[in-house]
C-alpha positions as CSV (number, residue, x, y, z in Angstrom):
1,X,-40.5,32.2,2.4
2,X,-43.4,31.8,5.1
3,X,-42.7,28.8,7.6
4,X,-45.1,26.3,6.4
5,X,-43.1,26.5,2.8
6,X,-39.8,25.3,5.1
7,X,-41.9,22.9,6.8
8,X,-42.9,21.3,3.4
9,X,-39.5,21.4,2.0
10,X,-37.7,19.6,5.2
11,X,-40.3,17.5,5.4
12,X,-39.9,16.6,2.0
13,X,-36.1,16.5,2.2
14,X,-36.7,13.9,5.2
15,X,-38.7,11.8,2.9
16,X,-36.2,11.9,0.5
17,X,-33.4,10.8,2.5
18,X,-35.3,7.8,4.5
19,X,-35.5,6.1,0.8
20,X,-32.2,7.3,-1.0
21,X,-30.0,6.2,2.4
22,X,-31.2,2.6,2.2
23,X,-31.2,2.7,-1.4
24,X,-27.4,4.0,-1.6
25,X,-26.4,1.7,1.2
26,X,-27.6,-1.4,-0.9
27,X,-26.2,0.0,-3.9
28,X,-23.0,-0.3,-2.3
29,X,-22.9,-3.4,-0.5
30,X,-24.5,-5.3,-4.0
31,X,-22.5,-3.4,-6.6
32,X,-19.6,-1.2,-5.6
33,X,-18.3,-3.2,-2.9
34,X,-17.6,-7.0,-5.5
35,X,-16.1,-4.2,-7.9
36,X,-13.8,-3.1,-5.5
37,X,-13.1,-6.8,-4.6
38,X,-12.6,-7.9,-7.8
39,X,-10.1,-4.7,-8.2
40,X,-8.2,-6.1,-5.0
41,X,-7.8,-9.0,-6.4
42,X,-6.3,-8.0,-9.8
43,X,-3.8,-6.1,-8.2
44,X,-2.9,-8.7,-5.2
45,X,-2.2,-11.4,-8.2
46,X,0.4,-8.2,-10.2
47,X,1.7,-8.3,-7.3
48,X,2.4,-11.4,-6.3
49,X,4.2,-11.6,-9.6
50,X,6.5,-8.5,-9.0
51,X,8.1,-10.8,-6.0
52,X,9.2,-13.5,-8.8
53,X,11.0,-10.9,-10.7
54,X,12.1,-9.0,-7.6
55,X,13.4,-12.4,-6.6
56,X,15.3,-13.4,-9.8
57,X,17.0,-9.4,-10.2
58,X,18.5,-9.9,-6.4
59,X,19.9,-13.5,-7.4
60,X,21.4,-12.0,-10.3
61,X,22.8,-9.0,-8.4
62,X,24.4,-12.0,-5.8
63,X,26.0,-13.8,-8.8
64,X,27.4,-10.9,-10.0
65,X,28.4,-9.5,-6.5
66,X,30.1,-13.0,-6.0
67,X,32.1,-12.5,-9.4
68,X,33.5,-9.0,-8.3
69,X,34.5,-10.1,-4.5
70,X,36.1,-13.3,-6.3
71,X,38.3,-11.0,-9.1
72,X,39.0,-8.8,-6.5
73,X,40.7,-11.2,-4.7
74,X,42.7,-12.6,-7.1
75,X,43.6,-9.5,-8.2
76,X,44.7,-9.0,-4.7
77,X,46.9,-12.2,-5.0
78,X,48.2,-11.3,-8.2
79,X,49.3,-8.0,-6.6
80,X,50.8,-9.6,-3.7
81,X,52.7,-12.2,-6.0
82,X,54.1,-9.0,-8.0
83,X,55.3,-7.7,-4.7
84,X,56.9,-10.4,-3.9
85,X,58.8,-10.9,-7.3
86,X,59.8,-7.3,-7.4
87,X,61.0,-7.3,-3.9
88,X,63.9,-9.9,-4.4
89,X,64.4,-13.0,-2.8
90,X,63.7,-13.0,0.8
91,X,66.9,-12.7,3.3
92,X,67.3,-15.2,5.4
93,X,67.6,-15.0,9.1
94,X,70.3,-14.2,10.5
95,X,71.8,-16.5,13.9
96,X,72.5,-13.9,16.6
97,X,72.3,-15.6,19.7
């Protein structure tokens, strides 16, 4: 390929690129960049939902956290009152002064 052919074809190139830059850099700002907004959007308000639900699970997993600690401990009670009965009555204390 002789050297003016490489001259045409980068000067050609050049031309090329001083219209499609601008052109792709408009394209961009006017119609990719609302779509990707718009996108943003539709995801920030499913997520601003997921809180809600995220929200009512951990109340429900409280409630039901509360109900185990509160069986436990009166199963605890109930053990201790066993204890007790099975043990006998409790001796009283002796006077040795």
């Amino acid at each position: 390929m002789p050297w003016y052919q490489v001259q045409e074809l980068m000067l050609t190139v050049g031309g090329l690129l001083v219209v499609l830059i601008p052109i792709t850099g408009l394209t961009l700002r006017f119609a990719v960049k609302p779509f990707l907004r718009d996108l943003a959007e539709a995801r920030g308000a499913r997520t601003k939902e997921l809180p809600l639900e995220r929200d009512d699970r951990l109340d429900r997993i409280e409630r039901q956290m509360e109900d185990i600690e509160r069986s436990v401990r009166r199963l605890a009670d109930v053990s201790e009152f066993d204890r007790q009965l099975r043990s006998g009555p409790p001796e009283p204390p002796s006077n040795d002064v």
